[in-house]
C-alpha positions as CSV (number, residue, x, y, z in Angstrom):
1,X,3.4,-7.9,8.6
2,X,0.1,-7.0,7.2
3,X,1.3,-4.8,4.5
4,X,3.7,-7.5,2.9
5,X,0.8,-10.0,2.7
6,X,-1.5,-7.0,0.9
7,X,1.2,-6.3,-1.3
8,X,1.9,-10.2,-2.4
9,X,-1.5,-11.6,-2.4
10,X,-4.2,-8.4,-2.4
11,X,-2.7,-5.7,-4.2
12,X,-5.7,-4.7,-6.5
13,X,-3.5,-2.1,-9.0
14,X,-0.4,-2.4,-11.7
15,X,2.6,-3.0,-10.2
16,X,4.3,0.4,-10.6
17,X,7.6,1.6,-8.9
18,X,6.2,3.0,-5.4
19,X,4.6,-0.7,-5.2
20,X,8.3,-2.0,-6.0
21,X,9.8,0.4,-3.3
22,X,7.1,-0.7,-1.0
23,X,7.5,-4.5,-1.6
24,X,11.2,-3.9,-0.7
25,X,11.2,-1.7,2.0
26,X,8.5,-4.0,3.7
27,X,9.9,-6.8,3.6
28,X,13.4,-5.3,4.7
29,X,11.1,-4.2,7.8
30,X,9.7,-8.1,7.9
31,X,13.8,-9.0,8.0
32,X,14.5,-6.4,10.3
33,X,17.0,-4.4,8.2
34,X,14.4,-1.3,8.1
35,X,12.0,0.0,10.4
36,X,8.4,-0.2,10.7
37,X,7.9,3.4,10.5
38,X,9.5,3.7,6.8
39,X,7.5,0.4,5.5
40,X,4.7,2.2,6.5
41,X,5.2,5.0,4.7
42,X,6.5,3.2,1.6
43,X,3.2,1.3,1.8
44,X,1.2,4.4,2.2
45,X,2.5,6.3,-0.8
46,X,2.3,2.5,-2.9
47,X,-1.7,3.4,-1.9
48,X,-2.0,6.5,-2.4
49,X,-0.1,6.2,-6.2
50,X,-2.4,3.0,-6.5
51,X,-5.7,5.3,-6.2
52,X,-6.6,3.1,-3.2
53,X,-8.1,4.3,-0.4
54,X,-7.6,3.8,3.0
55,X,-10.2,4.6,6.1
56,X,-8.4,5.8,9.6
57,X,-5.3,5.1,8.2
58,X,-5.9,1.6,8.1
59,X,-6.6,-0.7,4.8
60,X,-9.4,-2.5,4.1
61,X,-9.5,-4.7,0.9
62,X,-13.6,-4.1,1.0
63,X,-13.0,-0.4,1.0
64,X,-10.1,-0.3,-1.6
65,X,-11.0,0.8,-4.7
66,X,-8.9,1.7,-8.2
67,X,-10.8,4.2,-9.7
68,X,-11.0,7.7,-7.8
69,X,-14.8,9.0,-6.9
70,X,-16.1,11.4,-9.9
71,X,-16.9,14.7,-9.0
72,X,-20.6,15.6,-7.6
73,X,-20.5,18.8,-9.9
């Protein structure tokens, strides 16, 4: 599952408790004791809590970034 591998090896922020929950829900998923659907979630709030980004729903390390963009005003 791509999500597992971007948590172990990619994940660009600290390792707070939505990355925790997402690290175990995926890799229940990866085991088959939870379902895609909810990994993707968990991984998608671990994101959003992260400050990183995602385009179309999907992530992309290039695109990721930590810091959200300043305001134009």
């Amino acid at each position: 599952m791509e999500a597992l591998d971007c948590l172990l090896v990619n994940w660009p922020a600290e390792e707070d408790q939505a990355y925790q929950d997402a690290l175990m829900i995926c890799s229940a998923a990866v085991e088959g004791k939870s379902t895609p659907e909810l990994a993707r979630d968990a991984f998608i709030v671990a994101a959003h809590e992260a400050c990183i980004y995602m385009k179309l729903g999907c992530f992309i390390p290039d695109f990721a970034t930590i810091e959200p963009p300043k305001p134009a005003f």
